[in-house]
C-alpha positions in Angstrom: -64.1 30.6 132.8 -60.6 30.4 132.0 -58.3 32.6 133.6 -55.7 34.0 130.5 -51.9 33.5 131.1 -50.5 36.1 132.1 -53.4 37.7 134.4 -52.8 34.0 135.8 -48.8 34.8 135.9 -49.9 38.4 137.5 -51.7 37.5 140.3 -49.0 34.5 141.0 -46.6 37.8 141.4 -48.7 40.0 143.5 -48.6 37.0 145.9 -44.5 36.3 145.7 -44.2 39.9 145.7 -46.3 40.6 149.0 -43.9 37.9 150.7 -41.3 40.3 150.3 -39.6 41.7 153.2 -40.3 45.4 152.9 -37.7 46.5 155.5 -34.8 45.1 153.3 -34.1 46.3 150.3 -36.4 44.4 147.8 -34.5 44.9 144.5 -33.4 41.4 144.7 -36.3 39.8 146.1 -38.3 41.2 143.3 -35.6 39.9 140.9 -36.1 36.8 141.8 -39.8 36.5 142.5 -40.0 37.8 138.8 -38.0 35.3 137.3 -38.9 32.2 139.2 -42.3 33.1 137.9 -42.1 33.7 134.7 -40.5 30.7 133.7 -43.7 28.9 134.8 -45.7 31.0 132.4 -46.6 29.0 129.1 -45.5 32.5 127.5 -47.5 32.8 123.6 -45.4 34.3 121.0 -46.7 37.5 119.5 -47.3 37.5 115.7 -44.4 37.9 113.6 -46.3 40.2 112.0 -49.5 42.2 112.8 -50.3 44.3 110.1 -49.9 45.5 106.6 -47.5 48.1 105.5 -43.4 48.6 105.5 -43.3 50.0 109.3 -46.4 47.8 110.9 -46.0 46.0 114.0 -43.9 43.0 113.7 -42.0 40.9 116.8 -38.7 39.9 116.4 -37.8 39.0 120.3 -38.8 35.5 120.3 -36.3 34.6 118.7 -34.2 36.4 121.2 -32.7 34.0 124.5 -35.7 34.7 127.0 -37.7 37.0 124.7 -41.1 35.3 125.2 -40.6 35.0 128.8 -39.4 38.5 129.3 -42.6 40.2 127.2 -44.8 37.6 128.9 -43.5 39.4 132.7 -44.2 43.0 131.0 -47.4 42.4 129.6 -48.5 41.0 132.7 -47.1 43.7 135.0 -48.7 46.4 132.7 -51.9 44.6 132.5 -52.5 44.7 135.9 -50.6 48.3 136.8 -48.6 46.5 139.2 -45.8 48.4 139.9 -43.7 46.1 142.0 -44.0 43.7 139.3 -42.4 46.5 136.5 -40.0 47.6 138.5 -38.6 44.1 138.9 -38.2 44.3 135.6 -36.4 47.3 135.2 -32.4 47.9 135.7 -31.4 50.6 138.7 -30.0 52.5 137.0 -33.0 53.1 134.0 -32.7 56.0 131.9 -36.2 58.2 132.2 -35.8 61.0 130.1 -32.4 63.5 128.5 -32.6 65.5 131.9 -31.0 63.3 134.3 -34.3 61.4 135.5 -33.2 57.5 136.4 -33.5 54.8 138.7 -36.3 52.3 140.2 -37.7 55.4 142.5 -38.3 57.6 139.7 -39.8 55.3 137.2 -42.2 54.1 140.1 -43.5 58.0 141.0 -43.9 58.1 136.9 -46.3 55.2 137.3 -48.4 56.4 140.0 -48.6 60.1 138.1 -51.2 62.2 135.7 -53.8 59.1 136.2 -52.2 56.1 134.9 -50.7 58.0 132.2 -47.0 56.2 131.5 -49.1 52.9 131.9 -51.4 54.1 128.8 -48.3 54.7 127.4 -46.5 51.1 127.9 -50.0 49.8 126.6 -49.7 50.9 123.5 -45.8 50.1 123.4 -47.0 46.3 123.4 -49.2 47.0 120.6 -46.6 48.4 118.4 -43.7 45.1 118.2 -40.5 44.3 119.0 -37.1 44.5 117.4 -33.9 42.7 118.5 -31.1 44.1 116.5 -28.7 41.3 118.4 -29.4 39.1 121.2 -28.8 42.0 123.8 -31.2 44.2 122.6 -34.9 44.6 122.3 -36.4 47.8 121.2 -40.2 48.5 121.4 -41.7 49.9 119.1 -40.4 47.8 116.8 -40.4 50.7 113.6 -37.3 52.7 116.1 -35.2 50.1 115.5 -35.4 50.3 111.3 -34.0 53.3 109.2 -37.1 54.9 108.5 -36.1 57.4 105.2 -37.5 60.3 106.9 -36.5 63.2 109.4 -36.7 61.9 112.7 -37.8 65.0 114.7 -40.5 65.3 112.1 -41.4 62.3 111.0 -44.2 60.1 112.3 -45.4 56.8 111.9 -49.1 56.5 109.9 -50.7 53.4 113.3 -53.4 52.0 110.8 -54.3 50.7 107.9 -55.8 52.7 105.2 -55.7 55.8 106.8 -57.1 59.0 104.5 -54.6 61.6 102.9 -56.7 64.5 102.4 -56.0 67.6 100.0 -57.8 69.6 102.8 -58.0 69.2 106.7 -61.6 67.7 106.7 -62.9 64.2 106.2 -65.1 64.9 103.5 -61.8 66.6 101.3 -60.7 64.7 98.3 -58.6 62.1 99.1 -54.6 61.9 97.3 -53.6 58.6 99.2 -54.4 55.8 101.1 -51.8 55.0 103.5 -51.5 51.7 105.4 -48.2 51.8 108.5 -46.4 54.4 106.5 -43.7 57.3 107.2 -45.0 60.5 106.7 -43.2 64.0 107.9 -45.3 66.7 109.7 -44.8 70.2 107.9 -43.7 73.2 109.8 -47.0 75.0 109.1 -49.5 73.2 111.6 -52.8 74.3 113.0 -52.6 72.9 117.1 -56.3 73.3 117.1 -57.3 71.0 114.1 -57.8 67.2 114.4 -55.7 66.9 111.6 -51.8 67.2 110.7 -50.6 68.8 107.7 -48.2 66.2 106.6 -45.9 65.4 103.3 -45.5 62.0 101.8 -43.1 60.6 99.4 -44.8 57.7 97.2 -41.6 54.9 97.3 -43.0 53.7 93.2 -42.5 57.0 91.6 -40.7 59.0 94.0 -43.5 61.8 94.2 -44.2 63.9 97.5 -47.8 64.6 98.0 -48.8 66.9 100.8 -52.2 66.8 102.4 -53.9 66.3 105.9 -54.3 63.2 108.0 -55.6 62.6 111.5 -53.7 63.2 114.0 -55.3 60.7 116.1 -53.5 57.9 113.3 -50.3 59.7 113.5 -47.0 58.9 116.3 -43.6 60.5 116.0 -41.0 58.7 115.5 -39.3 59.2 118.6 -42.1 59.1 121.0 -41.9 56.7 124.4 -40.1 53.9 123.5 -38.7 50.6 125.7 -35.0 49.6 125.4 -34.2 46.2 127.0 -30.9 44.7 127.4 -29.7 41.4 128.4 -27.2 42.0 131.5 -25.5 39.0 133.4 -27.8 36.8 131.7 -31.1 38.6 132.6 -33.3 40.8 130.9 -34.0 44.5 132.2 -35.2 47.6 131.3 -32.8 49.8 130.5 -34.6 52.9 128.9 -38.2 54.0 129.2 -37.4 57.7 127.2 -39.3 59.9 124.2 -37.8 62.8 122.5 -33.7 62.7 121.0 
C-alpha cells in the first residue's frame, strides 16, 4: 500500500523533530526541520476550484512563491495533530484572538484543549481554499479574502451545493431557493433551539430578498476561524489563527 505524501512528509517530521534538542530553545530547530522537509515533499496543488457557486472553495496560493510547499507542511501537521510540526509553522508572535492571546505557547495549549477542537477547526480551514491577495499573503478561507455584499457580523457563507431555502423551519416546507456557496444574512429573530437559521437572501438576477430557513449545519459566518499567512524574510508563517472582528 502506498503511503500518501504528506502522511509520508509527517512522519519524516516527527523524526527530525524528535532529534531536537529539548533543553534549547527549539524555535529554530523546528524552523529548519520544517523547511528542510518540506522541500522534499512532491507537494500536489489543490484545485483551482472545488465547487460551484460565487464564494466556493477555490485556491489561489500556488501561484504564490512557496504556496504548495507551505500548504503541503500544514496539511501534514494537521493531519497528523502534531503539534511540534504546527507550531514550526507558526510566527512567535501569532495573533490568537482580539483579547491579547499570542505566541507559540498559547497556540500550542489551544491545540491540546476541548478534545481536539482548534484541530477540527484547521480541518475544515483546508477544505474551504486559499486566497493570496499579493505574494505576502494567504488567507484561508478563501471567501474572507473577497468583498462578500453582505453584513459581515451577520452574514454567513451557504458550505454546499444546493442547499434548501425553506418558507418554514422544517425540511418538508416549501422550498423559495436553491442555493449553491452563496451569501446569505442571518436575521435578528432566531430560534437557538431549531436546526435551522432564519436567514434573508438577495437573488443577484432580479435584485429580490427572499427570507426563509436553512440549516444551520450548511451555514458558517463570515468571520469565523480563519488562517492569515505572511511571507517574512523569505519564509512562510502563520501569522493569525483568530474568529470574530
Amino acid at each position: 500500500m502506498t503511503m500518501p505524501r504528506t502522511a509520508g512528509f509527517a512522519l519524516a517530521l516527527l523524526a527530525a523533530l524528535s532529534a531536537c534538542d529539548r533543553h534549547n530553545p527549539p524555535s529554530e530547530k523546528l524552523e529548519r526541520a520544517a523547511e528542510e522537509l518540506v522541500s522534499e515533499v512532491e507537494a500536489e496543488p489543490l484545485p483551482a476550484q472545488q465547487a460551484e457557486g460565487p464564494w466556493a472553495p477555490r485556491n489561489e496560493c500556488d501561484a504564490v512563491p512557496g504556496g504548495v510547499d507551505f500548504l503541503a507542511s500544514l496539511q501534514a501537521a494537521i493531519d497528523t495533530r502534531d503539534a511540534d510540526a504546527l507550531v514550526a509553522l507558526a510566527a512567535d508572535d501569532v495573533k490568537l484572538d482580539f483579547g491579547g492571546g499570542a505566541g507559540t505557547d498559547e497556540l500550542r495549549e489551544r491545540l491540546a484543549a476541548n478534545d481536539g477542537e482548534q484541530w477540527d477547526m484547521l480541518a475544515q480551514l483546508l477544505e474551504l481554499g486559499c486566497a493570496a491577495t499579493d505574494e505576502t499573503t494567504m488567507t484561508l478561507p478563501w471567501y474572507f479574502a473577497q468583498d462578500i455584499p453582505v453584513d459581515p457580523y451577520a452574514g454567513a457563507v451557504v458550505t454546499g451545493e444546493g442547499v434548501l431555502l425553506h418558507s418554514t423551519p422544517t425540511d418538508n416546507a416549501p422550498v423559495l431557493a436553491q442555493l449553491s456557496w452563496d451569501a446569505v444574512e442571518m436575521l435578528p429573530e432566531q430560534d437557538p433551539d431549531s436546526a435551522f437559521a432564519h436567514v434573508s437572501w438577495t437573488d443577484p438576477d432580479s435584485g429580490d430578498v427572499l427570507e426563509g430557513y436553512m440549516p444551520r449545519a450548511s451555514l458558517r459566518s463570515i468571520i469565523d476561524y480563519r488562517l492569515i499567512a505572511s511571507r517574512r524574510n523569505n519564509r512562510w508563517r502563520i501569522t493569525a489563527l483568530i474568529a470574530g472582528d
